[in-house]
C-alpha positions in Angstrom: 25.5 29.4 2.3 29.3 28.2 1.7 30.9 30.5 -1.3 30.7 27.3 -3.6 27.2 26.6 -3.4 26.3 30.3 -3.5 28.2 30.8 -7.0 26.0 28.3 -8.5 23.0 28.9 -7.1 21.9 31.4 -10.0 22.5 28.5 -12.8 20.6 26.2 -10.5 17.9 28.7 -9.7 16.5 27.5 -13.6 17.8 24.5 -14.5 16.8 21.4 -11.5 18.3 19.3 -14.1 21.8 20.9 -13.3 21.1 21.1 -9.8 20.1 17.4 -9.4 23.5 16.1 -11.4 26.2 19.1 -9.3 24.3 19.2 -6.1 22.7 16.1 -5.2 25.6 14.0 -7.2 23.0 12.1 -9.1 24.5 9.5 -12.0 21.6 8.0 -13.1 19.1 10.2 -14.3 15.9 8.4 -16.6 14.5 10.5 -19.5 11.7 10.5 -17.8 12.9 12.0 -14.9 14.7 14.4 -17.1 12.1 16.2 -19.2 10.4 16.1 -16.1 13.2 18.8 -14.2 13.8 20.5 -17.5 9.4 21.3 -17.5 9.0 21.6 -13.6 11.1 25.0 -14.1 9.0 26.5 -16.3 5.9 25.5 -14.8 3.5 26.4 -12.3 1.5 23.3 -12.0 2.8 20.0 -12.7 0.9 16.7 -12.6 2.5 13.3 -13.5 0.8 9.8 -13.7 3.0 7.2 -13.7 3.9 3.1 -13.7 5.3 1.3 -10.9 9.0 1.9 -10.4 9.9 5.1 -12.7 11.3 6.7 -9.7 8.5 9.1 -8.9 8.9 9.8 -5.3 12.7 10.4 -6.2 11.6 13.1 -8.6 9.4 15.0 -6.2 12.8 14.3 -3.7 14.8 16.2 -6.0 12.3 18.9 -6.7 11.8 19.3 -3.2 15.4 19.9 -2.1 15.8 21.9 -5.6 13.6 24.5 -4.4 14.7 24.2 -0.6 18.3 25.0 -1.8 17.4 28.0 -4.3 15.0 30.1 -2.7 16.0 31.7 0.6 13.2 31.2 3.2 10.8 29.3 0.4 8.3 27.3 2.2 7.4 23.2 0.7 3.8 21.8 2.0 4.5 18.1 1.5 1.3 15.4 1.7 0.6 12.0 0.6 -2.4 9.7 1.8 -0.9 8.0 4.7 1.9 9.5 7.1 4.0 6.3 6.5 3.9 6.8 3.1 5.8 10.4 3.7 8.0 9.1 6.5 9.2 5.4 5.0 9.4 6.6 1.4 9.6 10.6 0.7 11.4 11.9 3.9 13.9 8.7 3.9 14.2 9.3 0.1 14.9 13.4 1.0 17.0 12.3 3.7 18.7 10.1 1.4 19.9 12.5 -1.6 20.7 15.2 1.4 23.2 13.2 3.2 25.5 12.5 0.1 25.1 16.2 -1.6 26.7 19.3 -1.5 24.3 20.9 0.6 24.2 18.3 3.6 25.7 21.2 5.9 22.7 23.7 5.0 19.7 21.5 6.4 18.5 20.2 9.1 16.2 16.5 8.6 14.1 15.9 11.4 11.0 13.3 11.8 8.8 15.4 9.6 10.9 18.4 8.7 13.9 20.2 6.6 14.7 23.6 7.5 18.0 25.9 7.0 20.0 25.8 10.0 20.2 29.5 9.3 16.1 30.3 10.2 14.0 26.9 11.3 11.2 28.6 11.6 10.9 30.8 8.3 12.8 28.5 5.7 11.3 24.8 5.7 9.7 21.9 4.2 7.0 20.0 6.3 5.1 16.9 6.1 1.6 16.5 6.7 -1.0 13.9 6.4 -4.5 14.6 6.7 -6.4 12.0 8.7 -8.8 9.6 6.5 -11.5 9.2 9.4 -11.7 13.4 9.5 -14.6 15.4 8.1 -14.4 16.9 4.5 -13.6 20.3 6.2 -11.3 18.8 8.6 -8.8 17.1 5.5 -9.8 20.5 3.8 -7.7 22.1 6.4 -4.4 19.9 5.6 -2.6 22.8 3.1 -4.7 25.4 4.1 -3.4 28.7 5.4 -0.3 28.8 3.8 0.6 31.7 1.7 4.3 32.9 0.5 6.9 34.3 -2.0 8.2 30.6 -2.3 5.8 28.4 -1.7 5.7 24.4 -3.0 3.3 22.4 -2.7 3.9 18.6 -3.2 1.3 15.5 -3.3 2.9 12.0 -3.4 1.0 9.1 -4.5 -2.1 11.9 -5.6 -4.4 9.4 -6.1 -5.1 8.4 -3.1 -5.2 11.4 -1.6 -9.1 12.6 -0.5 -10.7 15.5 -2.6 -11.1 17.7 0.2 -7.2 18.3 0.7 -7.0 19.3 -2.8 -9.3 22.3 -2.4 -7.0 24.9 -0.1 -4.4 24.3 -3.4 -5.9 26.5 -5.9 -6.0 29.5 -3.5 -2.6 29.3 -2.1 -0.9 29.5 -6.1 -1.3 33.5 -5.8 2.0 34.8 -6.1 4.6 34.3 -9.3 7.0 31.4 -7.4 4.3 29.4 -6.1 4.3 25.5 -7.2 2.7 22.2 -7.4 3.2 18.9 -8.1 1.0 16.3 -8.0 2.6 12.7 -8.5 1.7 9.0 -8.6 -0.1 5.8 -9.8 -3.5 6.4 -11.2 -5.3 4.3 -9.2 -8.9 5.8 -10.0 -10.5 7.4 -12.8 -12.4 9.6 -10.7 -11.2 13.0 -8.1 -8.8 15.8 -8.5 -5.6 13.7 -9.5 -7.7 12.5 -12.8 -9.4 15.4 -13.3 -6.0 17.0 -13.9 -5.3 15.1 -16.9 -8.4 14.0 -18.1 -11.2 16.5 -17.3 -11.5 18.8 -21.1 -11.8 21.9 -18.7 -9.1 21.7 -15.7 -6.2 20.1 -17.3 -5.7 22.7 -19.7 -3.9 24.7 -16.8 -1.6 21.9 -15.7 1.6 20.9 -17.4 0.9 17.1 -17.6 3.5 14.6 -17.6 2.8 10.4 -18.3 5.3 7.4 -17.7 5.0 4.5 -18.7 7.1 2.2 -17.0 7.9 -0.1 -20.4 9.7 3.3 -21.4 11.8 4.2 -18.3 15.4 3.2 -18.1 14.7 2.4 -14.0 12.3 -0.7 -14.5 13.7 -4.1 -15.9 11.9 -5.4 -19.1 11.4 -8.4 -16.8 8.4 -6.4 -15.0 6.0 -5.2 -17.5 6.7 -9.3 -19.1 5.5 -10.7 -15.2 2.4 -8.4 -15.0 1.6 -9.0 -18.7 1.6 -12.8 -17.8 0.3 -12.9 -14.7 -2.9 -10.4 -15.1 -3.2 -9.8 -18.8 -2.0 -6.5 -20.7 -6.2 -5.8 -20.8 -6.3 -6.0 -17.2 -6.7 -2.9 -14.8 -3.7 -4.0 -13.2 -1.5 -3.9 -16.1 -3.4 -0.2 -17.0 -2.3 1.2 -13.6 0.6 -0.5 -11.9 2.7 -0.7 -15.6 0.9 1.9 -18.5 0.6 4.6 -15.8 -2.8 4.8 -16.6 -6.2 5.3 -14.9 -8.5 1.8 -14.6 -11.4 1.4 -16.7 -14.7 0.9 -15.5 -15.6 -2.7 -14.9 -18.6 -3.8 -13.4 -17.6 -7.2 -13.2 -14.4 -6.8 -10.8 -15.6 -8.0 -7.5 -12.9 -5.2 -5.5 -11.9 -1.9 -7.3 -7.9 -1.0 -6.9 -8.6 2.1 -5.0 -10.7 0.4 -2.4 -7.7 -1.9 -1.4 -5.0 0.1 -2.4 -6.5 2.4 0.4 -5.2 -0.4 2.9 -1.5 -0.6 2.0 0.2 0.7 5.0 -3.0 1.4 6.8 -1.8 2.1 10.5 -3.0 -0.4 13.3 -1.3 0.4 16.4 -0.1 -2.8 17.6 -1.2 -1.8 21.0 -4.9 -1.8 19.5 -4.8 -5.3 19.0 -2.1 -6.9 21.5 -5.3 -8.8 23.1 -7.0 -10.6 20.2 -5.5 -13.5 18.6 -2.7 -14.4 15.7 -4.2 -16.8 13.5 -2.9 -18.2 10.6 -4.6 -19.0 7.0 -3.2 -21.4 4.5 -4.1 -21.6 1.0 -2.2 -24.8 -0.5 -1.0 -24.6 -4.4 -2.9 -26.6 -6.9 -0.5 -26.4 -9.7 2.8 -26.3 -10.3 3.4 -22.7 -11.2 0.8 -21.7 -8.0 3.2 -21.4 -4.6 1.4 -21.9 -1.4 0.5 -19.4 1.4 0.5 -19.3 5.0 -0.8 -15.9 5.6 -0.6 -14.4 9.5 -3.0 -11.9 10.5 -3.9 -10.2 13.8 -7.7 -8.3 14.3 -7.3 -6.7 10.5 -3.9 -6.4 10.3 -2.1 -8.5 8.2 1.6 -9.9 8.6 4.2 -10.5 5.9 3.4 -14.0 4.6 5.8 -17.0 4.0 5.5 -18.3 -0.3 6.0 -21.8 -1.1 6.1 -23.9 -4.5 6.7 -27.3 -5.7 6.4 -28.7 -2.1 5.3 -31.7 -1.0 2.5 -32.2 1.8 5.1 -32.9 4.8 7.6 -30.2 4.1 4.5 -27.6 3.6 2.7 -29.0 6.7 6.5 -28.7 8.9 6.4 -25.3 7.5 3.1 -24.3 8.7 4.0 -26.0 11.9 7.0 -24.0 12.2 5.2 -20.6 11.3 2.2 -21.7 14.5 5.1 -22.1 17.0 7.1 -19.2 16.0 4.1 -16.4 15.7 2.9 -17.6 18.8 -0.6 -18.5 16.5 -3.7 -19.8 18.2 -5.4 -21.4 15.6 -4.6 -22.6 11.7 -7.1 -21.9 8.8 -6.5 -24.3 6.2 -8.5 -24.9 2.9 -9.1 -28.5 2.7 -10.3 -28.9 -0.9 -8.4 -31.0 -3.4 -4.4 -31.0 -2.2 -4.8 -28.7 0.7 -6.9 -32.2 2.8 -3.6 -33.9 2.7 -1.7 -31.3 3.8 -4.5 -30.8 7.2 -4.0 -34.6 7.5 -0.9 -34.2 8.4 -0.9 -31.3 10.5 -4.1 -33.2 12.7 -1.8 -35.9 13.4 0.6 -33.3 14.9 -2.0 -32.0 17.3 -1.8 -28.5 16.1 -4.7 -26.3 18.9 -7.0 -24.6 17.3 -6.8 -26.2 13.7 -9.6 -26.3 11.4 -10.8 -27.7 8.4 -12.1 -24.9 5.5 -14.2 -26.1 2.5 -15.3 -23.4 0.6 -17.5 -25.3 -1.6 -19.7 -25.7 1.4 -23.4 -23.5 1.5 -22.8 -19.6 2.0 -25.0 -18.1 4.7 -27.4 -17.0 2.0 -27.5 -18.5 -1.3 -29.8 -15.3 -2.4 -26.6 -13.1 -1.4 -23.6 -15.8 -2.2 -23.6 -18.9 -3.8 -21.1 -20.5 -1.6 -18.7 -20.1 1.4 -16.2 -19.1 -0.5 -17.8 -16.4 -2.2 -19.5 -15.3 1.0 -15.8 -14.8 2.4 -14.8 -13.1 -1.3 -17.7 -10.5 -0.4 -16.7 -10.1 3.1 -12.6 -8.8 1.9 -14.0 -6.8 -0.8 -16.5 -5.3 2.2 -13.2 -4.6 4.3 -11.6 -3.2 1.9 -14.3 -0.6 0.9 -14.0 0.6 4.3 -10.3 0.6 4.7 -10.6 -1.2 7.4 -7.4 -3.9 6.5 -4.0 -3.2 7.2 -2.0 -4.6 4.7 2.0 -4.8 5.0 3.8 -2.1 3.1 6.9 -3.7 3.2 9.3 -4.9 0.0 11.6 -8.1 0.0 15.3 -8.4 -1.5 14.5 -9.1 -5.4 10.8 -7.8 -5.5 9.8 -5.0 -7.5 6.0 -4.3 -5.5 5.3 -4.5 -1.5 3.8 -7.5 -0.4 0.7 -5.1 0.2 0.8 -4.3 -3.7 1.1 -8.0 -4.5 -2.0 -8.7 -2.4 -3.9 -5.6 -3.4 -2.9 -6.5 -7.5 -5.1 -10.2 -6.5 -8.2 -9.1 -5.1 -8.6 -6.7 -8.1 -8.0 -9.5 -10.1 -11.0 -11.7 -9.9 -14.3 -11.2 -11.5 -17.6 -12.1 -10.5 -21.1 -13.0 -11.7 -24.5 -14.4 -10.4 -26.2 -17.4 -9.5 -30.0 -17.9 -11.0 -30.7 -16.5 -6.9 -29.3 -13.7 -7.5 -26.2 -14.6 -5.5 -22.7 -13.5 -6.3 -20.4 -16.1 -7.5 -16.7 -15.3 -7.8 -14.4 -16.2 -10.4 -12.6 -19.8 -9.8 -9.0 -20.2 -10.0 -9.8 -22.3 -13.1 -11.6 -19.4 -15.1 -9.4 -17.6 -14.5 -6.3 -20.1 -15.9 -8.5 -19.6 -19.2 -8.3 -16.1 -19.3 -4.1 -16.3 -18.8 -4.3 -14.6 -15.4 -2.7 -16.2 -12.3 -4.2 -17.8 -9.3 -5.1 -15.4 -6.3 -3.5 -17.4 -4.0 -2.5 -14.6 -1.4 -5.9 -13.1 -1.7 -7.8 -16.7 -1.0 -5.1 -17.1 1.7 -6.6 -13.8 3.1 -10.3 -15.1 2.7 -9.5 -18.2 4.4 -9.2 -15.8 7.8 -12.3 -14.1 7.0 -13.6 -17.1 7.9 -12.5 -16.9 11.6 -12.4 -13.2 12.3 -16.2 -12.3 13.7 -15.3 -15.2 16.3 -11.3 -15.5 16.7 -11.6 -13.7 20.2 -14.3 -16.5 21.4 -12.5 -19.2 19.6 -8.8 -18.7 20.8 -8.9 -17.6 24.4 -5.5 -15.5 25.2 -3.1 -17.7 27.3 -2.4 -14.8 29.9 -6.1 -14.7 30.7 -5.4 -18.2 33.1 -3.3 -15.4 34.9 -6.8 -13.5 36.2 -7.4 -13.8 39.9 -11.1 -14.8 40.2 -13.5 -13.3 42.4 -12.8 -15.3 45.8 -9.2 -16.7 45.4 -6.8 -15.2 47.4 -4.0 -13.3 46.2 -1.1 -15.9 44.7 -4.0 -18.7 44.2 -2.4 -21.1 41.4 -5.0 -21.7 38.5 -5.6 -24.8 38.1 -6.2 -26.6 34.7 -9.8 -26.8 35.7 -10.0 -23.5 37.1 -8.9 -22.1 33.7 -12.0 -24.3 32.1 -14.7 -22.9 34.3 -13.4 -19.4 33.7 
């Protein structure tokens, strides 16, 4: 290394905190973040649960490129629960800090690498995400076999990180300069991440660390006040996204966080799905401080959504007009009870293919299972979600402190649920929960209005370029008629 960096390296060997403020040129460093450097040093095993915004993935940025820079040839195993979750937000974040520090000349950033341009192969940091269809012994094998002088091992957003890829960690700590660090909302109160600070046995040997985002200089006081209003300061929401803490159990919340957490930035090729249809569902605001949603969604993978309030049924149906044409949509969902009828109305008179009327109050499929349509298509998100099987859009707009796949996953874990005298589930209704100070779903119901298409979208909205088939019997160049198309 350059003779500067190399006179410092021995102060910055012990003291991160040092290294993050000279090296990487950091201003703002949070207490948090602070005590958290000064103990990483000293430790050999660090686990930190967290609120939303504390600046968590920065930290294990910092530590990452701390123990790149002052270790010749150390080794960093790097994982988090989905590969975008390393490339979009750790690896930018690294690639971040690198570019402006002193040590921008020393590495190399590549798609899922850092190394030392002196030896690529021997002195690295490498991402790695373990795949969540693989067997036990398959995710078992994501930090396996890895063994070093200088060896760090970091796990972003821990919670949602299977069991299995836990196991291979305990074994690799053998020498004196081995680390990990395990970081990130405590979305369950279950698996390895909670065990390290809750079990009485297994977090005595970890060096546990908990922010709260109400303390940490990074988050606006306007935040924890939104959540607080929105979902209630008893809410699981509130526990995880703002205390830091795990959720508690609740057998009355129809979707658990960790089953639709699981979805944020779930990867659907878009190559997967080019052939079925886009569809649109619209859930329209009931009350003034409710906005309206048109929602766009593709097989199970769900686009960013347009927001509305205060707007009156023309301008919201020009909207939702606008949005069809746009996306290229071949059908509208709307929810036609109370001031969403209007609004459809409207958009009938404009011809709109492939619109439909949805009134959730209507029969379910099996009162003995759901009491009405609406909780039938409830039960089938919360199904979804279990499996992992939505996509939902892991992306953050100007102003906003969550991703809109956040902001959806904080509304299904929102509503309640109870049961009909035949045994049915019936879900919460916006106006229970108005009484209990927590705001409407309406991104959520937006999302269960295209439940209500799905099984069928492929049979209902025919793809356009089909019309291009030639048929059995016309000759090459044949034009399709209109009633052609109809017969095929």
């Amino acid at each position: 290394m350059s003779d500067p960096i190399v006179g410092k390296l021995k102060e910055w060997k012990n003291h991160p905190l040092i290294f993050v403020s000279e090296a990487l040129g950091v201003k703002h460093i949070s207490d948090q973040q602070a005590d958290g450097l000064v103990k990483f040093a000293k430790t050999k095993k660090m686990s930190i649960r967290s609120g939303h915004g504390t600046g968590k993935t920065v930290f294990a940025a910092w530590c990452i490129l701390w123990f790149l820079t002052t270790r010749a040839y150390s080794k960093v195993m790097c994982t988090a629960p989905t590969g975008r979750q390393l490339s979009d937000y750790l690896w930018s974040t690294i690639s971040k800090w690198l570019r402006q520090s002193l040590i921008a000349d020393e590495f190399i950033i590549q798609k899922d690498k850092v190394y030392h341009i002196s030896s690529p192969k021997e002195w690295w940091a490498r991402a790695i995400s373990a795949s969540v269809k693989a067997t036990k012994e398959e995710q078992a094998e994501t930090l396996s076999g890895i063994h070093d002088k200088h060896l760090l091992i970091v796990v972003d957003e821990s919670a949602g990180v299977h069991d299995p890829v836990f196991i291979p960690i305990e074994g690799a700590l053998t020498q004196e300069d081995n680390k990990v660090l395990l970081i990130g909302n405590m979305t369950q109160n279950k698996g390895y991440f909670y065990d390290t600070h809750f079990h009485s046995t297994i977090k005595q040997s970890w060096t546990r660390l908990h922010w709260d985002c109400r303390k940490s200089s990074l988050v606006k006081p306007e935040y924890p006040e939104y959540m607080a209003a929105k979902y209630g300061v008893d809410s699981n929401i509130f526990r995880i996204r703002v205390e830091g803490n795990p959720p508690l159990d609740d057998d009355t919340v129809l979707i658990p966080t960790t089953w639709a957490q699981q979805c944020v930035g779930n990867e659907i090729p878009e190559e997967s799905i080019k052939d079925d249809p886009l569809y649109l569902g619209v859930d329209v605001a009931r009350y003034g401080d409710d906005a309206s949603i048109i929602l766009p969604r593709r097989n199970h993978k769900i686009y960013p959504w347009s927001e509305f309030k205060t707007m009156n049924t023309m301008d919201l149906g020009g909207y939702i007009n606008q949005d069809y044409y746009e996306l290229n949509a071949e059908g509208v969902g709307i929810d036609v009870i109370g001031v969403g009828g209007p609004v459809y109305d409207w958009l009938q008179k404009k011809n709109i293919p492939g619109l439909t009327g949805v009134n959730v109050t209507h029969s379910s499929s099996d009162i003995t299972k759901y009491h009405r349509l609406r909780d039938e298509l409830w039960c089938r998100v919360r199904d979804k979600c279990m499996l992992g099987l939505y996509s939902f859009p892991e992306i953050k707009r100007p102003m906003d402190q969550e991703s809109l796949g956040v902001q959806l996953v904080n509304e299904l874990c929102s509503v309640k649920y109870k049961f009909n005298a035949h045994g049915g589930i019936v879900v919460e209704s916006k106006k229970d929960m108005k009484a209990r100070g927590i705001a409407s779903p309406n991104i959520a119901d937006a999302l269960c209005i295209t439940e209500y298409f799905h099984n069928m979208s492929s049979r209902i909205w025919k793809k356009k370029k089909k019309k291009k088939t030639i048929r059995p019997g016309m000759e090459k160049g044949t034009r399709l008629t209109r009633d052609t198309w109809q017969i095929a």
